[in-house]
N, C-alpha and C positions, 0 to 999 in steps of 0.2 A: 559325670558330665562336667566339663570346664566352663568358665565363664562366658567364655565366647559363642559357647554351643547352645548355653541358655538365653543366653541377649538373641540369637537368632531364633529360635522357640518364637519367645515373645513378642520378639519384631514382627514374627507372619503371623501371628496370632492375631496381633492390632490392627496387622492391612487387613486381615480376613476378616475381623471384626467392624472394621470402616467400612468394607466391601459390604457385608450384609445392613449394614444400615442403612446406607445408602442407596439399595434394590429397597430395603422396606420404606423406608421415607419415598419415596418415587412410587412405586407400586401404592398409598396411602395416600399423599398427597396429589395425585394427581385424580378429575373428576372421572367418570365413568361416562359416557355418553350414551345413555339409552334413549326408546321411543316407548314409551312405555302404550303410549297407543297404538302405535302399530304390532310392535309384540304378543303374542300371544291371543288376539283377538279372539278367536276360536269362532270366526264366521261359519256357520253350518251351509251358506250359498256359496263358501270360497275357500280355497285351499290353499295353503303358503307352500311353494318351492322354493326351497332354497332358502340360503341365511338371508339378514338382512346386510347389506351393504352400503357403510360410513363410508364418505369423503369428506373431506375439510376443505379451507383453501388451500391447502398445498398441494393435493392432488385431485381437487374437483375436474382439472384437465384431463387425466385419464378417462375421467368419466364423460366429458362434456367439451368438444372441441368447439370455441366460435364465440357460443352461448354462454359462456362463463361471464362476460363482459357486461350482460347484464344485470346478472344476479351481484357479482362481486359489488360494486359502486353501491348495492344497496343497505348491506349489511351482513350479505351470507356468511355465515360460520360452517354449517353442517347440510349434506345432502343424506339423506336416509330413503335405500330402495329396496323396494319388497318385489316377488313378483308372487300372483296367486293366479290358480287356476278354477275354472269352474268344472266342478264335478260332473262325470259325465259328459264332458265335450274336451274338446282339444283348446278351449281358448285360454288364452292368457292374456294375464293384466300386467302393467308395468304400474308400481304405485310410487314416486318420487313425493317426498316431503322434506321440505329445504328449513330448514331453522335459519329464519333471516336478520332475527336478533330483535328487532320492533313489530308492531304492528304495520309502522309505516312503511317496514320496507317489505312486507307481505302485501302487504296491499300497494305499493308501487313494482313490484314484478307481476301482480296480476292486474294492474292495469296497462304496463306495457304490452300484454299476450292479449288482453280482451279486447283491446281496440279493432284487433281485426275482424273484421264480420264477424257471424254466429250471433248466440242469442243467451240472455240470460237463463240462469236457470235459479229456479226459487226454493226456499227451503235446505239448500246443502249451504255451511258454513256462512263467515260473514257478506260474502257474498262470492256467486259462479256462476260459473258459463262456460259452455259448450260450442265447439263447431261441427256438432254430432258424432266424432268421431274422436275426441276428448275429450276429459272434465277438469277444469280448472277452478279450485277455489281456494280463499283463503280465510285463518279463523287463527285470531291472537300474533302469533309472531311466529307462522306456518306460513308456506305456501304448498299448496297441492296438488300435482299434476295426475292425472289417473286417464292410463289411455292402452292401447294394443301394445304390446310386449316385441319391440324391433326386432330380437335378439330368437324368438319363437320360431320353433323350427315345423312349424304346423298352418293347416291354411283357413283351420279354423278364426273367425276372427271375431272376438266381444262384439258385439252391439250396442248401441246408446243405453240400452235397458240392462246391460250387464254394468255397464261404469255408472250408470247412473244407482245402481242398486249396490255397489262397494263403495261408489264415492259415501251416498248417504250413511253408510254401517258405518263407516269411517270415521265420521263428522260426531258420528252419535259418539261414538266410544271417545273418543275427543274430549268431545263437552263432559262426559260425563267422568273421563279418568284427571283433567284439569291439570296437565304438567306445567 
């Protein structure tokens, strides 16, 4: 092999060499975004469909046309949705948890939504409320929306006593997993 044919060798050797460090420094350096609460729950009254599904801000508008406007100003980083079914019926849950980065801004998105009529409800998270047909709460630098699944192709529809009975298992595994 002549000289030139070895300098070429070595030359793709070194991009290929930069190349794979590069994917590994990035695949390494960058954090992983999990829910560690909502994953894997293993609710025996609810059953996860489907994966969970990350937005950021830069594509939380796929997700959420209008409404972005308020979560954004407060701090949102992350929206994480789940949906679960109750065994034995056709209903679904739609579970959104927004990572809003403080306390304060968990708790100023649920007090923008609680203003509007409905009623407290006691015992789930730092504090929620209901307009019986959602649950809304918040707990550390979560917000938690838990309500009928838009997207359900059924006419089954949850009850106050089905979101009230995930929001609460929620709330527990929450406190008790402390991301």
């Amino acid at each position: 092999m002549d000289r030139a044919g070895y300098r070429s060798i070595c030359l793709h050797i070194l991009l290929l060499s930069i190349v794979v460090m590069a994917v590994s420094l990035a695949i390494g350096c960058c954090p992983r975004h999990e829910n560690p609460f909502l994953h894997g729950l293993g609710l025996k009254q609810f059953v996860q469909r489907g994966p969970t599904e990350v937005y950021n801000r830069d594509n939380i508008f796929d997700y959420m046309n209008g409404e972005a406007e308020t979560y954004l100003p407060l701090g949102f980083s992350l929206l994480y949705t789940e949906r679960y079914r109750k065994p034995g019926t056709g209903k679904l849950i739609l579970v959104e948890v927004y990572d809003m980065g403080s306390s304060n801004g968990a708790r100023g998105v649920f007090d923008a939504y609680s203003r509007r009529g409905g009623r407290r409800v006691e015992g789930i998270g730092s504090a929620a409320w209901t307009d019986n047909s959602l649950i809304l709460f918040w707990r550390s630098k979560y917000f938690f929306r838990v309500g009928p699944d838009p997207s359900a192709q059924t006419d089954a529809t949850p009850d106050l006593k089905d979101l009230l009975e995930l929001s609460r298992n929620i709330d527990h595994s929450f406190k008790t997993s402390s991301p």
